[in-house]
N, C-alpha and C positions, 0 to 999 in steps of 0.2 A: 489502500496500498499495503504490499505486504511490510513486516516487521520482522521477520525471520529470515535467515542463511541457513544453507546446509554444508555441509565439509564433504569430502569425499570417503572419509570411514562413515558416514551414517547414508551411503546408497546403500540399496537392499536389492537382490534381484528381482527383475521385474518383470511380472508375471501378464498374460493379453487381459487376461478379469481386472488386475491391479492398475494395469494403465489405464482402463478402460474408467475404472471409475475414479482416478487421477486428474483423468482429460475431465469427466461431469464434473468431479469437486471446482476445478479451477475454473468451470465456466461457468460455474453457476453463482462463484466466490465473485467472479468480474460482473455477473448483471446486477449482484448484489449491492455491489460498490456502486454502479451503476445508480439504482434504484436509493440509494443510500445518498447521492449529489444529486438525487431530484426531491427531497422530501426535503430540506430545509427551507425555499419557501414556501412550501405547505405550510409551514408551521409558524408562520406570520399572526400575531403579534413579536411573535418568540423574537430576541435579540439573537446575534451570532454568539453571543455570551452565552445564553441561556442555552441553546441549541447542546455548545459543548459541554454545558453541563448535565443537562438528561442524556448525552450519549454515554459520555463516561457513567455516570450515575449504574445506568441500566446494563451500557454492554458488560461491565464486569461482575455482576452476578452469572448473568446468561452465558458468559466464557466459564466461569468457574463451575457451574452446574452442567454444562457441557462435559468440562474436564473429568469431573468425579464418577458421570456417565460411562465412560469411557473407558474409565484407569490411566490417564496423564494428569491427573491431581499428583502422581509421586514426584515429576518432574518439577513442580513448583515446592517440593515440599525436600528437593534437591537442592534446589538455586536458594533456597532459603537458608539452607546448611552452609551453603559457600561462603553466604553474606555473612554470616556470624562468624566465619571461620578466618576470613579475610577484612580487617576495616575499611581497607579502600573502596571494597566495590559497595561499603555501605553511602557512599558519596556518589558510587558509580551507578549504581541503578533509580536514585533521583534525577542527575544529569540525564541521565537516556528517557525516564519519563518525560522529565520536561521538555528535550526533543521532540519526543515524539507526540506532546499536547500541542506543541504550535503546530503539526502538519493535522491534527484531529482537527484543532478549532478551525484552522483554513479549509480545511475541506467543508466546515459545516457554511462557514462565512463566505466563503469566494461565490459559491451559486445564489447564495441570498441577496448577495448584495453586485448583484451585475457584471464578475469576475469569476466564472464558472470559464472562459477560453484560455483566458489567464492559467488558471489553474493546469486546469489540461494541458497546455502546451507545456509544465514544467515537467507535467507528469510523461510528456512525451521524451524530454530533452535528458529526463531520469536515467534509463538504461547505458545512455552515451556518456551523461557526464560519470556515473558509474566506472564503463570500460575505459577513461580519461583518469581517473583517480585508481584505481588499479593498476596501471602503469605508473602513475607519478608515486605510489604511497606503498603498493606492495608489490612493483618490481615485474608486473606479471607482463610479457611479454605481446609485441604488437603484431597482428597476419597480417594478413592483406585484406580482406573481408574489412574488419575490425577498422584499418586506418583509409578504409573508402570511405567504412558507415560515419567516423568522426569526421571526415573531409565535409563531405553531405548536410551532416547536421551543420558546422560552420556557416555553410552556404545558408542555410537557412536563418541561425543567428544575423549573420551580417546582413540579410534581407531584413529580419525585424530590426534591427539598428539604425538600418534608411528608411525603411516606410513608416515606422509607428516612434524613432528616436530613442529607443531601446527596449529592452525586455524590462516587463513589468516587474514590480515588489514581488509579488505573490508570484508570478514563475519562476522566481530566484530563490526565492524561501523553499518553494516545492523542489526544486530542481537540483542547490546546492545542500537544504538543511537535511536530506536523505542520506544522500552518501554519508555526512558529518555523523549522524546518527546508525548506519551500517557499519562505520568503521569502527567505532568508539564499541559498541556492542561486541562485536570480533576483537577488539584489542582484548577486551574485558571476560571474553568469551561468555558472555550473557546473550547469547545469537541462539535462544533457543522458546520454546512456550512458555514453558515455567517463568521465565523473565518476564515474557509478555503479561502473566499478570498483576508481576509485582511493579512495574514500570504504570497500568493501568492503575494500582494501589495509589501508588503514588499522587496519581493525580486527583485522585477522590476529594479531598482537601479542597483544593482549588475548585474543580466543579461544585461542591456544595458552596462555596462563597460565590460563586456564580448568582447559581439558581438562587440561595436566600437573598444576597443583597438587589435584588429586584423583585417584582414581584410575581415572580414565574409560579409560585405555586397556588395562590390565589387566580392567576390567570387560569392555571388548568382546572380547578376545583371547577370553576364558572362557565368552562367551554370544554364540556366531555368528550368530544369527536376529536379538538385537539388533544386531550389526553391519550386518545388511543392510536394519533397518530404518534405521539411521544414515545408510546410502550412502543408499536412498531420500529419505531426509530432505533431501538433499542437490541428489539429482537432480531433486527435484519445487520446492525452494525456486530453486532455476539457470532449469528450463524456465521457472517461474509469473513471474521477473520477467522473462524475453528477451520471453513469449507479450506482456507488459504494456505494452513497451516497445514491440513489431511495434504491436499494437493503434495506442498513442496515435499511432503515425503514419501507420499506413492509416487510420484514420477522421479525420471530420469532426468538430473539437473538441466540440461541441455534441451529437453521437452517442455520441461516448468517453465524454464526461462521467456522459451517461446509463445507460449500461451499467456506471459505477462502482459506481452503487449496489446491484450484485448481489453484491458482496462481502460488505458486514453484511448481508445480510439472511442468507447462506448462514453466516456468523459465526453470527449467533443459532439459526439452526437445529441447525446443529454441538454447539452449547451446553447445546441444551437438547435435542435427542434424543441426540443420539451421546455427552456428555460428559454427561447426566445432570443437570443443573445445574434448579432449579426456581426455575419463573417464576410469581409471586405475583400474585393478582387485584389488587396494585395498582399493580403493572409494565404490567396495560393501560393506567394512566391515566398513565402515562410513557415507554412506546413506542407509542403512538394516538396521539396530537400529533405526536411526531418522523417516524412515517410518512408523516403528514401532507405534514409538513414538505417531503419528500425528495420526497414525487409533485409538489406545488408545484412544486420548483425543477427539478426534471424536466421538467416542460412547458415550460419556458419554451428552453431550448435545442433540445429536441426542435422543435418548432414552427418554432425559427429554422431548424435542419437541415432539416424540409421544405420551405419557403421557399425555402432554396439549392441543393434540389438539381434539378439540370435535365432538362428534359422526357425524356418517354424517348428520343423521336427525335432529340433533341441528345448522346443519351449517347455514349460512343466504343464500337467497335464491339467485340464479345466474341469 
């Protein structure tokens, strides 16, 4: 899931080549994710422990060799300047790491360990409880669209409340420790890449006390195919957040937005065919509202993006 915001001084005009490869980056960012919550029980022996420790391990060379690819190594070598310029946010970009290692290790833990739906559905309930915290924490105003898609999802909450007795740990973690983590990031204005890798820094630490206080790396010495599922692990969690990051800034917020929701949906399906996990006749009456929900709030940016975007004849030229 993404880690980043955009502001409305950093849209750029958008050209049909730029959207175009805007729309690939974010789709290919979501199968990644995808492909990324089927590979942790691959990698059995491995603990969920261990897991988040070779991701982190690995995805943050593979982001930073990406970066310096690229020319967005200066952006971290910006947010670096900040940190030494300001002491607070030297406090503040551990907090946002740490945040953001509990949704990494969940995501690696939830599919391995028989809570891959779990997971999904917080990742579902994400966007909503977002547009919910937006209005209570920064004032931003409610449509009509918006207070169906929050009605909607309710409907669905209060179904999982009577049929399963409430919403699990792990959809609550996913669901509410995002927003906590988006908004803390925007107080701090660390809502940018360059963060993302110091927040990944951060957690380097902890993933090696992962990995060594077990014994993960005698495991992989001794099981080579697991090793290269490991490296894969590595290389597909690196590409899925740089493809995430290109996206949110070739497209038009309102386009990004929309294309986020192809993430849970590809979560649930991961779940329940590939991981096996079974969905209960009254899991329709708790993700049929939240679908809902999501087409709701869908339209409504969608809509505004066609609005914005200009005629063809004014486009720039290809």
């Amino acid at each position: 899931m993404e880690v980043t915001t955009r502001t409305a001084s950093n849209e750029q005009p958008v050209t049909t080549s730029t959207a175009s490869r805007g729309v690939l980056a974010s789709v290919v960012a979501s199968v990644l994710f995808g492909v990324l919550f089927f590979l942790p029980p691959l990698l059995a022996p491995l603990s969920g422990n261990e897991v988040f420790g070779a991701r982190v391990i690995l995805t943050l060379p593979v982001v930073a060799a990406i970066f310096m690819a690229t020319g967005q190594w200066r952006d971290v070598v910006d947010v670096t300047a900040r940190v030494r310029r300001r002491p607070t946010l030297v406090l503040a970009v551990p907090l946002n790491g740490l945040l953001l290692g509990v949704q990494v290790w969940l995501f690696g833990w939830a599919p391995q360990s028989g809570h891959g739906l779990d997971a999904a559905l917080g990742y579902l309930l994400l966007p909503l409880v977002m547009v919910v915290v937006g209005i209570l924490v920064h004032r931003e105003g409610l449509s009509f669209l918006r207070g169906a898609a929050v009605a909607a999802a309710a409907v669905g909450v209060l179904a999982a409340l009577i049929a399963n007795g409430g919403l699990s740990w792990v959809t609550l973690v996913v669901a509410l420790g995002y927003p906590l983590y988006f908004t803390l990031r925007r107080r701090w204005r660390l809502d940018t890449s360059g963060a993302l890798c110091l927040e990944l820094a951060v957690l380097v630490p902890v993933a090696v006390w992962f990995v060594t206080a077990e014994s993960t790396i005698t495991t992989l010495v001794e099981t080579p195919s697991l090793l290269l599922k490991v490296v894969l692990l590595g290389i597909v969690s690196g590409v899925a957040l740089v493809l995430y990051l290109a996206a949110s800034r070739l497209l038009p917020f309102g386009l990004f937005g929309l294309l986020t929701y192809l993430e849970p949906v590809l979560l649930v399906a991961v779940s329940i065919v590939l991981l096996g996990e079974r969905a209960t006749p009254s899991d329709a009456l708790v993700y049929g509202p939240i679908a809902l929900a999501l087409v709701l709030l869908a339209v409504e940016p969608a809509r505004n993006a066609a609005r914005q975007q200009p005629p063809s004849h004014a486009r720039h030229p290809e």
